[in-house]
One Martini backbone bead per residue (centre of mass of N, CA, C, O) as a GRO file, in nm:
protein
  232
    1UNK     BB    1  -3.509  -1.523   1.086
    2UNK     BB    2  -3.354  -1.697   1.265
    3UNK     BB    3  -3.261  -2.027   1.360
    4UNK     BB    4  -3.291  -2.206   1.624
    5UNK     BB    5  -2.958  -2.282   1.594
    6UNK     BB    6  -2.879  -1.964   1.624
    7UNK     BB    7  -2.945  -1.807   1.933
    8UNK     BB    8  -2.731  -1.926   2.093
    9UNK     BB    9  -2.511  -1.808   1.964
   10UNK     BB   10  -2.598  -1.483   1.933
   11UNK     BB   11  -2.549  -1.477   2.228
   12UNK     BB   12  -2.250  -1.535   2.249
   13UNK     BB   13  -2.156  -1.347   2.054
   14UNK     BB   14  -2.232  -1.095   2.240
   15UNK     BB   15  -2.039  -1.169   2.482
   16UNK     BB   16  -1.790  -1.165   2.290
   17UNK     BB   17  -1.769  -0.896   2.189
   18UNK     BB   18  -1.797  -0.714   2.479
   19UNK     BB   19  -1.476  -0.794   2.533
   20UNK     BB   20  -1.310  -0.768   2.289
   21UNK     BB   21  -1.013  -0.804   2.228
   22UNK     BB   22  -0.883  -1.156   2.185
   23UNK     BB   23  -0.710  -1.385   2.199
   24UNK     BB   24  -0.524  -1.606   2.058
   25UNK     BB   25  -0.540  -1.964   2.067
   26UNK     BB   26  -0.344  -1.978   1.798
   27UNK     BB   27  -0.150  -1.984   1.553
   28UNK     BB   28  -0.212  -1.836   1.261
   29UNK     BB   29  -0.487  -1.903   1.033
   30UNK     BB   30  -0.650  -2.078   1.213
   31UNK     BB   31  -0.707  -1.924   1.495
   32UNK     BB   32  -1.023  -1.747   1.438
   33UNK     BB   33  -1.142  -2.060   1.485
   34UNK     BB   34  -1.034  -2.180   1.715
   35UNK     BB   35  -1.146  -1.962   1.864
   36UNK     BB   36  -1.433  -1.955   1.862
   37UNK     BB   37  -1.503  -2.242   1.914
   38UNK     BB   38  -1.399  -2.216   2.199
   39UNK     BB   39  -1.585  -2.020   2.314
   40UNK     BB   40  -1.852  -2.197   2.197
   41UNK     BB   41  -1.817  -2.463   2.232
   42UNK     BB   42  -1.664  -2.603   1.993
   43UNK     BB   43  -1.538  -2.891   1.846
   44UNK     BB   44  -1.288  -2.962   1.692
   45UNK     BB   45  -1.330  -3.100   1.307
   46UNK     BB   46  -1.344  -3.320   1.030
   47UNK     BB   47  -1.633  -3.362   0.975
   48UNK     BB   48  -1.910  -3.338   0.711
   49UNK     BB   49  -2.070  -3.176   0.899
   50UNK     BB   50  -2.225  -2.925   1.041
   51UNK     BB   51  -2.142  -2.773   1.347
   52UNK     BB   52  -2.470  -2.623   1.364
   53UNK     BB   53  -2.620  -2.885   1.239
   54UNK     BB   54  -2.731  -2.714   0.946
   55UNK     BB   55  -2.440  -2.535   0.995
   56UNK     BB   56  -2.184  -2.329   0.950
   57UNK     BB   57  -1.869  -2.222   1.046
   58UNK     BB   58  -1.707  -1.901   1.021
   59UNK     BB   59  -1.413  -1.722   0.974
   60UNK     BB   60  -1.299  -1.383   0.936
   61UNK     BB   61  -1.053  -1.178   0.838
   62UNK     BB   62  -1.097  -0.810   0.782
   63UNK     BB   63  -0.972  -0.789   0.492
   64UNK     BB   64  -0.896  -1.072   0.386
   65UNK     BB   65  -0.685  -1.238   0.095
   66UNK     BB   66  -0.774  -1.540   0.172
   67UNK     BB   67  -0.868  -1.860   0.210
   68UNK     BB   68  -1.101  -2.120   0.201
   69UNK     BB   69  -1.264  -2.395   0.299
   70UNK     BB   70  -1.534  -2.607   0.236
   71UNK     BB   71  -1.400  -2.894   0.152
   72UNK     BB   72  -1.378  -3.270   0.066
   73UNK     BB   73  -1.310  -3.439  -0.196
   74UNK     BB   74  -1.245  -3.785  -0.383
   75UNK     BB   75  -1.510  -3.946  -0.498
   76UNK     BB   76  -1.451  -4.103  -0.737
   77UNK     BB   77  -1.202  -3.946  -0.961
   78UNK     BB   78  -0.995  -4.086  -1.019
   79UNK     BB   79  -0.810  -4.187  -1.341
   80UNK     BB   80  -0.558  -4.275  -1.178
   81UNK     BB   81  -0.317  -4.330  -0.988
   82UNK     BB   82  -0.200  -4.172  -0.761
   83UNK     BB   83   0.090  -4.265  -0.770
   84UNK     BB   84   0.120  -4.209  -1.080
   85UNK     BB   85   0.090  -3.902  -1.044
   86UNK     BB   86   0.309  -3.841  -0.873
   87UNK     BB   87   0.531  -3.975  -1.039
   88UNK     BB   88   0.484  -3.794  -1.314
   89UNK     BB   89   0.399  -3.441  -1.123
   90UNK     BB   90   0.578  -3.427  -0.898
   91UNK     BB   91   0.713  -3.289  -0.617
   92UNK     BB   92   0.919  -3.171  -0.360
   93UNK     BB   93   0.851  -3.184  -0.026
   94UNK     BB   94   0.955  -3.038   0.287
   95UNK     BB   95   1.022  -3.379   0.313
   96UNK     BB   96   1.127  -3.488   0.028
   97UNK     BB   97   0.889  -3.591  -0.073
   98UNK     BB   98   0.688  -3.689  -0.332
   99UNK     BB   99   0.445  -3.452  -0.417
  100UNK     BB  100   0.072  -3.294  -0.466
  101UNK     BB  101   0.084  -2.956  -0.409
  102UNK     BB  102  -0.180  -2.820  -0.511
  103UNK     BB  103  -0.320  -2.535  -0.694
  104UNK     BB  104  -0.596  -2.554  -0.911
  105UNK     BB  105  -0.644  -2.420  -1.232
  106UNK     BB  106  -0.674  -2.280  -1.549
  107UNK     BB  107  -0.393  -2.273  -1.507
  108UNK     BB  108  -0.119  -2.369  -1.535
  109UNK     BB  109   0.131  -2.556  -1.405
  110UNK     BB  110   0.491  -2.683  -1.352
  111UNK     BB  111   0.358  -2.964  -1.464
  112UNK     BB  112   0.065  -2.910  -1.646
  113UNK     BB  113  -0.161  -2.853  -1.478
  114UNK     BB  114  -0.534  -2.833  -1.518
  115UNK     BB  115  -0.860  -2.695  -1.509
  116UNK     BB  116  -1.149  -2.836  -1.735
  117UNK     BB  117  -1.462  -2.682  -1.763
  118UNK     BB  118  -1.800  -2.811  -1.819
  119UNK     BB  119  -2.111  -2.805  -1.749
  120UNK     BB  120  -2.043  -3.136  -1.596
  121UNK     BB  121  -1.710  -3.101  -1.564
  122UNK     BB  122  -1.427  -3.102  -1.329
  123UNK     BB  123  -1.086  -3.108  -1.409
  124UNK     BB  124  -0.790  -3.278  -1.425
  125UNK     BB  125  -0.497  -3.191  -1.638
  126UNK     BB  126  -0.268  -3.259  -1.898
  127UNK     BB  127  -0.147  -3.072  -2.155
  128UNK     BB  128  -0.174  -3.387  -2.299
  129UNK     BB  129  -0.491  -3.487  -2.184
  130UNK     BB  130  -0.471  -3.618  -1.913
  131UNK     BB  131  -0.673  -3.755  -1.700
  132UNK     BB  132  -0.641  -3.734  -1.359
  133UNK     BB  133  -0.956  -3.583  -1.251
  134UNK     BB  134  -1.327  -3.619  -1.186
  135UNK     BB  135  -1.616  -3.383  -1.122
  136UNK     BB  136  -1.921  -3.339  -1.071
  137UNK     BB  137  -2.104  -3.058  -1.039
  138UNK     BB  138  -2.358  -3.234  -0.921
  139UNK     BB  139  -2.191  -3.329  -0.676
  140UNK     BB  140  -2.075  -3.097  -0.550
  141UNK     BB  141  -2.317  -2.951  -0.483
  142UNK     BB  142  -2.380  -3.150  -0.283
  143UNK     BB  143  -2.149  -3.154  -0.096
  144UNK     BB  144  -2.225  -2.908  -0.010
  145UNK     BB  145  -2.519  -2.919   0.105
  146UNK     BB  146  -2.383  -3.125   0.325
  147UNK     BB  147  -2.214  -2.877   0.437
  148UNK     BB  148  -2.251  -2.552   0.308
  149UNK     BB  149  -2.526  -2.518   0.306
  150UNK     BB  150  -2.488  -2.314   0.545
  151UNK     BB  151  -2.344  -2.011   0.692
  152UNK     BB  152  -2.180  -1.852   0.954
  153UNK     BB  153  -2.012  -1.542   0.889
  154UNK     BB  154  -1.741  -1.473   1.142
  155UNK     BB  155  -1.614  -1.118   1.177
  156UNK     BB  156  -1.279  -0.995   1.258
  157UNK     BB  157  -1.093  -0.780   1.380
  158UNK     BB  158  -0.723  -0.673   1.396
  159UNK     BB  159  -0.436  -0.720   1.666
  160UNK     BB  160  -0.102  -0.682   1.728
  161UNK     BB  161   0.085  -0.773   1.996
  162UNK     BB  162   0.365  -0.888   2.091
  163UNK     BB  163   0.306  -1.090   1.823
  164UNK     BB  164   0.008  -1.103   1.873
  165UNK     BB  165  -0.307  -1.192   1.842
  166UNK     BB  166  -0.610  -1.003   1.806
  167UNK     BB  167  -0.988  -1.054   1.851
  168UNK     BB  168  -1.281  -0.891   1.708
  169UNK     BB  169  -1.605  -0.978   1.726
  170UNK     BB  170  -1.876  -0.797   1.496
  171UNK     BB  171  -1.969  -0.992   1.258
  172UNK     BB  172  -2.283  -1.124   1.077
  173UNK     BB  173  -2.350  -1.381   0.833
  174UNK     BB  174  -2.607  -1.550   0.643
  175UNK     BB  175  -2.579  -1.833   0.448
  176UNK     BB  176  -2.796  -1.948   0.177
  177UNK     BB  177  -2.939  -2.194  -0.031
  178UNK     BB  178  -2.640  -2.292  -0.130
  179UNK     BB  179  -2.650  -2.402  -0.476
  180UNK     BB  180  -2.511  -2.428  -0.816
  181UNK     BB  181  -2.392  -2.510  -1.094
  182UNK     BB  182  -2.354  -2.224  -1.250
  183UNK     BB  183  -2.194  -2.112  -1.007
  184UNK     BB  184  -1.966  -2.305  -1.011
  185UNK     BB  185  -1.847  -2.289  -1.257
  186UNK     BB  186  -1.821  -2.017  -1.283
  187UNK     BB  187  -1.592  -1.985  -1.046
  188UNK     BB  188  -1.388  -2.165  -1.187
  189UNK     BB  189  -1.341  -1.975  -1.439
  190UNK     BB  190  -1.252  -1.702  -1.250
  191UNK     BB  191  -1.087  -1.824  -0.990
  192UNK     BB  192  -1.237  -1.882  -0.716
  193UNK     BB  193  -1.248  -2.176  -0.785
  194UNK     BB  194  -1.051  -2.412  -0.599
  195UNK     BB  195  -0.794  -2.690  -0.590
  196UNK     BB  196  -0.666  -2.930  -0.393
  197UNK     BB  197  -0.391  -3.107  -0.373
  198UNK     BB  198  -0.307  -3.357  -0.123
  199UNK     BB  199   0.003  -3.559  -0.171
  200UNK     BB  200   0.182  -3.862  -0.164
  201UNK     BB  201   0.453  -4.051  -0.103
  202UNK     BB  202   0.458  -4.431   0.060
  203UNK     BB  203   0.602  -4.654  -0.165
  204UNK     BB  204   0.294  -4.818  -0.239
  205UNK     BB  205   0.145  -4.529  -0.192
  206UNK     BB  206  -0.095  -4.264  -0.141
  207UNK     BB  207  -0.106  -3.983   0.055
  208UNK     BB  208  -0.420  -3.883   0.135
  209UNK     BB  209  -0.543  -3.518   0.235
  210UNK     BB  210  -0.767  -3.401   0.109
  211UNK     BB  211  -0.955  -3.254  -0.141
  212UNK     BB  212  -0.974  -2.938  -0.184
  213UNK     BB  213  -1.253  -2.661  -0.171
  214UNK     BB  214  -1.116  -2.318  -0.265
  215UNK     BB  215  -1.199  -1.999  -0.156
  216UNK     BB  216  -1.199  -1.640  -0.175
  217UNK     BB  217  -1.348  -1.521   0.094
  218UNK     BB  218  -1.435  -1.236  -0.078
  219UNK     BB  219  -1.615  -1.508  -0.247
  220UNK     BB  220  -1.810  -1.654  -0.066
  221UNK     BB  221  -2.108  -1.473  -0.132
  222UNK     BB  222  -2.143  -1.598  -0.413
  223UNK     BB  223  -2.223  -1.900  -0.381
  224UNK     BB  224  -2.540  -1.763  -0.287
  225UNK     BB  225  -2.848  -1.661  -0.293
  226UNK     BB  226  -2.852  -1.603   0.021
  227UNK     BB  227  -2.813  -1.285   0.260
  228UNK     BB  228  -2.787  -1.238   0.632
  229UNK     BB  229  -2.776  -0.959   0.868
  230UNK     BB  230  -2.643  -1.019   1.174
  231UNK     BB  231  -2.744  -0.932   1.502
  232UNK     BB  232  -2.558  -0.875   1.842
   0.00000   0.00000   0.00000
């Protein structure tokens, strides 16, 4: 049975299908999540609580191979200066600035940064053992639970007519009861569970645009211990 802050939403999913394919309000990777939220009047935001009370809200094109943010966390992980960071392994960015804009996983990049996953933390290390920055896989958990421990993930076909996008929203799914620890770390393992650093030099300074906690959609499903289908 749906949670109680979840019937009007259920209640607008139905009469948002029954429109058919729906324009895209934003091109992009984005459009699909802001397109939906705006249907539903729920404010684009960027705080760390959850946009539906105690759910967060998720949209994904059906049977798309990108990736999706979970959350951001930064939380006294660096282990050395981000400025001294950048300028150690960074590389330049689209504007020219050095900056550490990377995908982290188990496989080194070309700086030689790798995470390094063991029981209680995953760290960011450079292959000659300089360790970047350290969460405990505790603390993600618990970040998770604060921001994603439920989620409506609202799926939808896709079609373009004369370059633009448009969404039929028709399937959803409810993920509940969090995560653990052990899931965590499986999931950092085997590549599905990856780390952005988003960061730059700005002279004195380090502009860090927060670490991001990063799941292939397709493997969203898996960090959850219940699943239940959303029918509207």
């Amino acid at each position: 049975m749906p949670v109680p802050e979840l019937r009007d939403i259920i209640r607008k999913l139905s009469i948002i299908k029954h429109r058919g394919y729906i324009q895209s309000l934003r091109r992009g990777p984005t459009g699909i999540g802001f397109t939906l939220e705006t249907l539903l009047d729920i404010e684009e935001n960027n705080i760390s609580a959850p946009d539906l009370g105690t759910i967060e809200l998720k949209a994904q094109r059906e049977n798309h191979a990108g990736m999706t943010t979970l959350f951001t966390f930064n939380n006294k992980a660096w282990q050395i200066n981000p400025l001294e960071a950048i300028r150690r392994y960074g590389s330049p960015d689209k504007d020219g600035r050095m900056g550490m804009y990377y995908t982290m996983s188990a496989v080194p990049n070309s700086a030689g940064l790798l995470l390094v996953i063991d029981d209680e933390l995953v760290s960011i290390r450079h292959i000659d053992g300089t360790i970047i920055a350290t969460w405990k896989l505790a603390d993600i958990e618990k970040r998770f639970d604060a921001k994603v421990k439920n989620v409506l993930l609202v799926k939808a076909k896709t079609e373009e007519r004369d370059g633009v996008e448009y969404f039929l929203y028709d399937r959803a799914r409810l993920l509940s009861g969090g995560t653990t620890k052990n899931i965590l770390k499986s999931q950092f393992e085997n590549g599905q569970l990856l780390i952005d650093l988003r960061l730059h030099d700005k002279g004195t300074t380090a502009r860090n645009h927060g670490t991001g906690f990063r799941v292939y959609e397709s493997n969203l499903e898996n960090l959850y211990e219940r699943i239940e289908e959303i029918d509207f």
